[in-house]
Every structure is written in C-alpha cells, then in structure tokens.
C-alpha positions in Angstrom: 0.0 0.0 0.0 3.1 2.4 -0.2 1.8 6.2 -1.9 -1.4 5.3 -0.8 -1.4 7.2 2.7 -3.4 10.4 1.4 -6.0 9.1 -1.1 -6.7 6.4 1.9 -7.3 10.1 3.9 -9.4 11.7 1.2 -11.4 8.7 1.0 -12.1 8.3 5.1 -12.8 12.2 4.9 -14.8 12.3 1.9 -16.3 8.9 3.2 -17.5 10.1 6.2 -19.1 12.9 5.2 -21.0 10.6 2.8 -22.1 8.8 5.8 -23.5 12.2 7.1 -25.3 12.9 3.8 -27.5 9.7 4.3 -28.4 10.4 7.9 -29.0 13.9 7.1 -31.4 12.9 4.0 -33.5 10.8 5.8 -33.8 13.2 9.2 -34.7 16.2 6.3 -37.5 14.4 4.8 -39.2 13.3 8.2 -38.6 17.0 9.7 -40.4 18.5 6.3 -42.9 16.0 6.3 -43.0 16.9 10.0 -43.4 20.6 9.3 -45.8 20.5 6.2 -47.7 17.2 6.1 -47.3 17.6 2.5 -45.6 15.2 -0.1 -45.6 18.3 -2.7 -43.1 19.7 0.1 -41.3 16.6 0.0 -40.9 16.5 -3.7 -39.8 19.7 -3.6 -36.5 18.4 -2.0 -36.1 16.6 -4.9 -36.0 19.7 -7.3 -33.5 21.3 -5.3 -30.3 20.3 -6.5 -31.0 20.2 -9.8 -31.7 23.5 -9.1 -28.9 24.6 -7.5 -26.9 23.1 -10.5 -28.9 25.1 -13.2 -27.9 28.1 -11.1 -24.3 27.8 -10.9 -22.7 25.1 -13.5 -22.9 27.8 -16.3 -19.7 29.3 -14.5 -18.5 27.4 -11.3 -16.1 25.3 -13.9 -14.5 28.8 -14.8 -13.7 29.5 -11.0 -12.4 25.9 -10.0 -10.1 25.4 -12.8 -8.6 29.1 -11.5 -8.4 28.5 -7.4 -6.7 25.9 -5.4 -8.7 23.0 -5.4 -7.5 21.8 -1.6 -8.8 25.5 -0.4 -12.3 25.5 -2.3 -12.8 22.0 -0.8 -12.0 23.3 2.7 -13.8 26.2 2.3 -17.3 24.3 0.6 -17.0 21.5 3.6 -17.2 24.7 6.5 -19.9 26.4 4.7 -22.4 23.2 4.4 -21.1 22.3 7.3 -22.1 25.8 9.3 -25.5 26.0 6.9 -26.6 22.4 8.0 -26.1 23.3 11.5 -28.5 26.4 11.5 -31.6 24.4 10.0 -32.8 23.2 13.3 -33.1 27.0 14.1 -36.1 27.4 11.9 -39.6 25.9 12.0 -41.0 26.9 8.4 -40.3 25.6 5.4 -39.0 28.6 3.1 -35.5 29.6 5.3 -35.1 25.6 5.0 -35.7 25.6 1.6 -33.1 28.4 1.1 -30.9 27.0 3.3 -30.8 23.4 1.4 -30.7 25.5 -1.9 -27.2 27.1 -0.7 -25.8 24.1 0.5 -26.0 21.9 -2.8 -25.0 25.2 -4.7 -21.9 24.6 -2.3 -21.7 20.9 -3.2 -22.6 21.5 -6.8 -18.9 23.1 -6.8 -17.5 20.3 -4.4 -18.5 17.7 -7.0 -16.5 19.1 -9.6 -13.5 19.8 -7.3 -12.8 16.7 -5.7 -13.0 14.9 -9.0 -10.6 17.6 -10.5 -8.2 17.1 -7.2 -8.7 13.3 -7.2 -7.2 12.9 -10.3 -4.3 15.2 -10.1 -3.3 13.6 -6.5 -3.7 10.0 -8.2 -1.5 8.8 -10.3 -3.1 7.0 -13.4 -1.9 3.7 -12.4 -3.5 3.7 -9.7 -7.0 5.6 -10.3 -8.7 2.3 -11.1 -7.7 1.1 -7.6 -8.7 4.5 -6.3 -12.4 4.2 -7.4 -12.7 1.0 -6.8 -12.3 1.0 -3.0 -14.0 5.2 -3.6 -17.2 3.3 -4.9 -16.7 0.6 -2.2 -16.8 3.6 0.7 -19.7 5.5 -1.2 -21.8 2.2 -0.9 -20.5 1.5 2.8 -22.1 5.5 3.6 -25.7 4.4 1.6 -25.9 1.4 3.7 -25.0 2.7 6.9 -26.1 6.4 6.4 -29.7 5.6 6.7 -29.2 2.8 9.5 -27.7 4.9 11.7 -30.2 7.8 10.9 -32.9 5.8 12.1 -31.5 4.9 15.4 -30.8 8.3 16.2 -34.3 9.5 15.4 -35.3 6.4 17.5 -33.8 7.1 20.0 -32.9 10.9 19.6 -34.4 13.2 17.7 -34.3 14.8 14.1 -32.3 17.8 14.8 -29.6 15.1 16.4 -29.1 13.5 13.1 -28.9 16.9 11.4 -26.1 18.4 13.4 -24.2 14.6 13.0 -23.9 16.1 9.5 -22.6 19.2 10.3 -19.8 17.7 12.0 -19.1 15.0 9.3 -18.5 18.3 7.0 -16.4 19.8 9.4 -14.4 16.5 9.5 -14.0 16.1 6.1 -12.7 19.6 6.1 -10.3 18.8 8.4 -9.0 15.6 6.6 -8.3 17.6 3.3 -6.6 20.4 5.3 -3.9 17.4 5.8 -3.7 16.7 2.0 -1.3 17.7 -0.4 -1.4 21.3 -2.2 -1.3 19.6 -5.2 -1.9 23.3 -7.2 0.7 24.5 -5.0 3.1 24.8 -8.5 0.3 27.4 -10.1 1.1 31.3 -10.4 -1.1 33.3 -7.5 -1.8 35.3 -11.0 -4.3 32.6 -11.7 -5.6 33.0 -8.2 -6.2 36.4 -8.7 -8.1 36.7 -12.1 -11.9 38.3 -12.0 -14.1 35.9 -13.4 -16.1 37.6 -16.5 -18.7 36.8 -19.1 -15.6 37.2 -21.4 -13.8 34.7 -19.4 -17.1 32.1 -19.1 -17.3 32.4 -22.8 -14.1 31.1 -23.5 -14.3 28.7 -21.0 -17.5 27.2 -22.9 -15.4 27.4 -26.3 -12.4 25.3 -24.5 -14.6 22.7 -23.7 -16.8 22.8 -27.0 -12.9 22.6 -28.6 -12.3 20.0 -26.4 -15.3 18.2 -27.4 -14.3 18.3 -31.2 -11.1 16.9 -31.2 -11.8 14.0 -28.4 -14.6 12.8 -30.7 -14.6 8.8 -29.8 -14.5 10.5 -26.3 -17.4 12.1 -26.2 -19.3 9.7 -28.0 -18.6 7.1 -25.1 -18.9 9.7 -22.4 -22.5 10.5 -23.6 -23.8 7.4 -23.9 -23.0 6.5 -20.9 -24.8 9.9 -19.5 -27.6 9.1 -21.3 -27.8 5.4 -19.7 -27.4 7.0 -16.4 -30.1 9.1 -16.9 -32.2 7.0 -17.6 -31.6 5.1 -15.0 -32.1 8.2 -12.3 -35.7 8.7 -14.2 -36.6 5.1 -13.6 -35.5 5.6 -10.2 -38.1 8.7 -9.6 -40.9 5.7 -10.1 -39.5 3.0 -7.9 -42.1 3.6 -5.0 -44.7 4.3 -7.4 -44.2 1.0 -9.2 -43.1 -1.3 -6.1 -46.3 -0.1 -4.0 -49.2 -0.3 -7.4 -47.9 -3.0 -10.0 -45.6 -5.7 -7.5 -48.2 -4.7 -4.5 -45.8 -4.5 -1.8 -45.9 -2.8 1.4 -43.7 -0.5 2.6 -42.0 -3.0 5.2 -41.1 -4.9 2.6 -40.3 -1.9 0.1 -37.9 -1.2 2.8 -36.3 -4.7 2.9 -36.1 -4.2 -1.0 -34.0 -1.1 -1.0 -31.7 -2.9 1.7 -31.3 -5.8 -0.4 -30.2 -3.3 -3.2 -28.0 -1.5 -0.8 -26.3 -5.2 0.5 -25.6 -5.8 -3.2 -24.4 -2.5 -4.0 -21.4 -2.9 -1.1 -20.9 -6.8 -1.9 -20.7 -5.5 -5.9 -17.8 -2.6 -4.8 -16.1 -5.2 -2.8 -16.3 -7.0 -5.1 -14.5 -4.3 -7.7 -12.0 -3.2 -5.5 -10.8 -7.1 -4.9 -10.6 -7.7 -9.2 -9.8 -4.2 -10.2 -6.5 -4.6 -10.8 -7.7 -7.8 -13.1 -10.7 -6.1 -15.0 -9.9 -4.2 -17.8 -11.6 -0.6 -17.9 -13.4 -1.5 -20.7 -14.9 -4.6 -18.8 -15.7 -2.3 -16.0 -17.3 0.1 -18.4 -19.4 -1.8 -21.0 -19.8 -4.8 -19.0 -20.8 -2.7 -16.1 -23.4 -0.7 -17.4 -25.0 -3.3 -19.4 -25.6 -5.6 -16.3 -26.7 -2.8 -14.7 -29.5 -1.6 -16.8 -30.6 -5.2 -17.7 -31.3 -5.2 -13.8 -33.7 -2.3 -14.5 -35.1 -4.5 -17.1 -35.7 -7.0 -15.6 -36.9 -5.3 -12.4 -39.8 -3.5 -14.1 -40.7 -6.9 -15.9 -41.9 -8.1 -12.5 -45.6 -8.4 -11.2 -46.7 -9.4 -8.5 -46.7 -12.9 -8.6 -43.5 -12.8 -10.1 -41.7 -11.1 -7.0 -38.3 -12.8 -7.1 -38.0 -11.8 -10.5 -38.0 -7.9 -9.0 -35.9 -8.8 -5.9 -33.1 -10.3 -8.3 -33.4 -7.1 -10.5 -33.0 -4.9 -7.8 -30.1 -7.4 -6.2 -28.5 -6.9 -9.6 -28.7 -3.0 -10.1 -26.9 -3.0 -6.7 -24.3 -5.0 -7.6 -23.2 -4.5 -11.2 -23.5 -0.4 -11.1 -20.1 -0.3 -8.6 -18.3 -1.8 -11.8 -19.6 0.5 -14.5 -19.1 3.9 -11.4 -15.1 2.6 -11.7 -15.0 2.0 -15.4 -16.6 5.6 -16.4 -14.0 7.2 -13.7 -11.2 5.9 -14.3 -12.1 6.0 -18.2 -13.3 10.2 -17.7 -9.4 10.9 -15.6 -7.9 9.2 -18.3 -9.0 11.6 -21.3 -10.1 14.9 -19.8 -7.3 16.9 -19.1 -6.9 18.2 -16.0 -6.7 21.9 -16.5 -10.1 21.4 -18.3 -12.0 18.8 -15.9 -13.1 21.2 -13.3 -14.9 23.5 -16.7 -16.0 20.1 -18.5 -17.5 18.7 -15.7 -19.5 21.9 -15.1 -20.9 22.4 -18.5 -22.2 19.1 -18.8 -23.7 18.9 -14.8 -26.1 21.7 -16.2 -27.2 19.7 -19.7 -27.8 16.6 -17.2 -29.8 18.6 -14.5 -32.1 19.7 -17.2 -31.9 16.9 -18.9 -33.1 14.5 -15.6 -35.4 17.1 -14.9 -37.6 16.8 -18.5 -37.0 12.9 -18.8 -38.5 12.5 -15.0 -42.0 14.7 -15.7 -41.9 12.6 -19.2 -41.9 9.2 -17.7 -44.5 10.7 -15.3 -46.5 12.2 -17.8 -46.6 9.2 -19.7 -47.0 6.8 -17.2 -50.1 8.5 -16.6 -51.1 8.4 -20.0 -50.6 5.0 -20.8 -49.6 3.0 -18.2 -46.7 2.7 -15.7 -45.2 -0.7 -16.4 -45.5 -0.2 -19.8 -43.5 2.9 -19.8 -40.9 2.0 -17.5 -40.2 -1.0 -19.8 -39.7 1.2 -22.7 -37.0 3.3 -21.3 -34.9 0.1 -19.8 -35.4 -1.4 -23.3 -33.5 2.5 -24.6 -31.2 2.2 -21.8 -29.9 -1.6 -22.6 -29.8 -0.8 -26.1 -27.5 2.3 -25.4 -25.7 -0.1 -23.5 -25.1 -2.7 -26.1 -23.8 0.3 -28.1 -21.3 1.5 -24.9 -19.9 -2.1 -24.8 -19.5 -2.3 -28.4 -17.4 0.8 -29.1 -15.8 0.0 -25.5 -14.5 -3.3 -27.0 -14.1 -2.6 -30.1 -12.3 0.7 -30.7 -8.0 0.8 -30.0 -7.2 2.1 -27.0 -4.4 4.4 -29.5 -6.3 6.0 -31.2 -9.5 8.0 -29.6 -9.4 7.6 -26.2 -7.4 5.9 -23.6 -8.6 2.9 -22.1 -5.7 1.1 -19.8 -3.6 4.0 -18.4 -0.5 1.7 -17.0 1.5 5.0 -15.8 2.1 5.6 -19.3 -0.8 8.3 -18.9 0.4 11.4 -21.3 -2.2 13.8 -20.5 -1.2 16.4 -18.2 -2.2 19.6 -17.2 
C-alpha cells in the first residue's frame, strides 16, 4: 500500500461525510414531512439540487479550474457544514428551503473539485484502484447512512441527526486540510483573475474545442450519461411501481432497497478485490450493461412474479459499482486536467435539465398510458445504449480515440 497514505485520507474524509449525507437525508424528509404534512413539500427536495446546478454550472467550472482546489474544498466543507447546523433554528419551510438551496449550490462546486483534485493527486496507475475502494466507501455510507439515521431519530431526535452532519462536513474539512497542495506549482496570478462573461465564454469554447477533437471520447462519455439518466428517471418511479404493480408494502419496500443496498457494497467489494484484473473497458461496458438489464428485468416483475424484481434490484446493486469505476477511471484518463473542473460543469447543467424533463416525461406518460409499460420502454433505450457502450468499448484501439488502460504511461497532463 506504499503512496497510498493520502488518497486512503481523502477517502475516510470524503467517506465520512458521505455517511453524514445519508443520515441527514433521511432526518430532512421526516422534519419537512413533519413541518408541512405535504408530499408536494417533500418532492420539492427533490427539485433542489437540480436546481442549484442550473444556477451555478454555467460558470463554477470557470472558478475551479482558477483556485486551489485543496482550499475550495475546505472552504465548501465549512460552509455546508455551518448551513446544516442552523436548520434546526427554523420551523417553516421557506428559510429551510433556502438553506438546502445554498448548500447543494456549495456541493454543486465540491462535485467538480474533488473529482478535479482526485485525479491530479492519483496517479493514473493507480486511479482504477482509487475508485474502486471510492465506490466501495460510497456504498459502505448508503448502507450505513440511513441505518444509523434511524437509530438516532429512534432514540434521539431529528435535529440530532442533522447536526451529525454538520460535523461529518467539518471532518471532512479537516482531513483535506492534511492533503497535499497539489496546485501548489500554479502562479497566485491565476488565483487572482476576475471571473467575467468574457472569461465564461471562453471557457464554454475550450470545452466545446475539447469536445471536437476527443470525438470517440465524447461519443462514449454521452452514452454513458444518457444510460445513467435514464436510470435516475426510472429511479423517480420505484415507489410508485413497487407499491401499485408488485403490491408491496412499505415494510417490505424497505427490505427491498436494503437488499439493493447489500448488493451494491458486496458489488464494490467485489470491484476493488478484481480491479487490478478487469480491464476498464470490462468495467465500463460490462458494467453498465448488467446494470441496466437489472432495471429491465426489475420493471418486468408483477406481482406474482416477486423474485424476478428482488433479483433485479439485487442486480442493479451489484453491477453499477463496476460501471461507477469503469466511467472514472475511463473520464481521468481523457479529460485533461486543467479542463476537468470547466468540463465537468458544463455538462452537470445539460444533465440537471436533462433528468429534470426525462422525470415529468416518464411521469406524464405513465399516466397516459400506463406505468409498467413505460418503465419497460425506457430500460429497453437504456440496454440498447448499453449494447452500443460495450461495443465501441470493446471494439475501438485504445491508441487512437481515447485511452482505455492508463498503466503509468498516462500522457495527458495539465
């Protein structure tokens, strides 16, 4: 394990914080339900981040790839971290609404960040490694995050598990503060310039620039958004679907999603054990088609063919771990890394809108025609996008457009 003493860190900090994230989403939806009695509040939370995105990815890129990534992350993590802790203060929804809104404007730049630091601080031998045991942490937080949440409302209160998430932000912060300045080489200059519409403009251009001459790039990277949009929108119907087609209750909803989240952490242990074996294209094409063919066959189900939904959500658990490593490693590996913090931005606020209109159209539609039906239609799209992924993935030389298998011979610097 020798050079891996501060991504071990960033994980454990970035980790915990995760953990927070869970408890805190579960204690924010009872305390609004609490408030309002209104699932129209609730599904409000949901439009949020998106939200915050919309507001902010147009030019956050431009100010990340210009300031020392360590010191925005420090800086983000004290902020949500202070914000989170002054919700309890307030008893009405609209200061908590604006409070939330503020905080994932805050993350919608620590997103971008920590995936631009991440990949400078690792070296591209070892970035499939990285996100391997990264994905195996993130599933370790969704599985205990919402555990733990419980037990403290159970035997706490709401506000409890709220302020255990300010403090997870405030440890985090702490954990990066004893990471490597890895922009410590950059001119203060580029600390120092104004951000102006001039400046986002040319920003945009870089990336569309970008874009044009990392064609078989982009063609892979957009597919693969496109699959994982389409599996968010399915996502947005799970409850619906689980609770009028299958005819569960939501006991055994509940023992559903925990099912998914035990096969999500036995898939990313799984990845992090056989990473160093899998090629990135396995990881990537293999990954997602498994993945969405768990959606498939998920929303195949009815209720007196439960199993059939149980394995489907077992396998969406386990396979997505893979295809989170494969598109990583596979994005560190051609974006270069004075452009990731701008690229990553750009396309955040095509995907918020994006999720946004696919969600209300597999709503409308499910309305209009019928749920299962629907829901069937876009896994079919998404497996057939898939097919496509694996194809190029497997298919294409890793010479010529993009880079596949880094193996420390990784040219792309920034």
């Amino acid at each position: 394990m020798k050079g891996w003493k501060n991504p071990i860190l960033l994980i454990l900090g970035i980790g915990i914080s995760n953990i927070g994230n869970w408890i805190y989403f579960v204690a924010i939806n009872i305390l609004v339900l609490k408030i309002t009695g209104s699932a129209a509040a609730i599904a409000g939370l949901f439009i949020i981040r998106p939200l915050a995105i919309l507001l902010t990815n147009t030019w956050a890129g431009s100010v990340i790839d210009r300031v020392n990534k360590r010191r925005l992350m420090i800086l983000i993590d004290i902020l949500r971290g202070i914000l989170i802790a002054i919700i309890p203060f307030f008893t009405s929804l609209v200061p908590i609404y604006l409070i939330m809104l503020l905080t994932n404007i805050a993350g919608a730049f620590f997103g971008p960040t920590s995936e631009t630091y991440i990949a400078k601080l690792v070296p591209p031998e070892k970035r499939k490694k990285f996100n391997s045991i990264f994905s195996f942490a993130a599933s370790g937080a969704m599985l205990v995050g919402p555990s733990v949440s419980g037990l403290l409302i159970m035997y706490g209160s709401i506000n409890t598990s709220i302020y255990i998430n300010s403090v997870t932000f405030f440890f985090c912060a702490v954990a990066i503060y004893f990471l490597p300045d890895v922009d410590g080489e950059l001119k203060n200059e580029s600390y120092r310039a104004p951000i102006t519409l001039k400046m986002i403009t040319e920003d945009w251009k870089a990336v569309i620039d970008f874009g044009k001459t990392a064609a078989g790039f982009m063609v892979v990277f957009l597919i693969f958004q496109f699959i994982t949009l389409i599996s968010f929108t399915l996502d947005s119907q799970e409850v619906t679907f689980i609770q009028q087609v299958i005819g569960l209750s939501e006991k055994n909803y509940g023992l559903l999603v925990s099912l998914t989240g035990a096969g999500y952490v036995a898939g990313s242990f799984a990845v992090s054990a056989l990473a160093n074996r899998l090629s990135t294209r396995t990881l990537l094409g293999l990954g997602s088609f498994l993945s969405v063919g768990g959606y498939l066959m998920f929303y195949l189900a009815t209720s007196e063919s439960i199993p059939v939904a149980v394995v489907g959500f077992i396998i969406i658990g386990f396979f997505s771990p893979f295809s989170f490593t494969g598109y990583t490693t596979f994005f560190q590996n051609n974006v270069p890394l004075d452009l990731m913090g701008r690229f990553s931005s750009a396309f955040a606020f095509f995907q918020a809108m994006l999720q946004i209109l696919l969600t209300l159209l597999l709503g409308y539609l499910a309305e209009i025609i019928k749920l299962q039906t629907v829901a069937i239609a876009f896994s079919a799209i998404g497996l057939l996008l898939a097919v496509v992924l694996t194809s190029i993935v497997f298919l294409q030389s890793k010479k010529n457009l993009f880079i596949l298998e880094a193996e420390g011979k990784l040219t792309k610097e920034g």
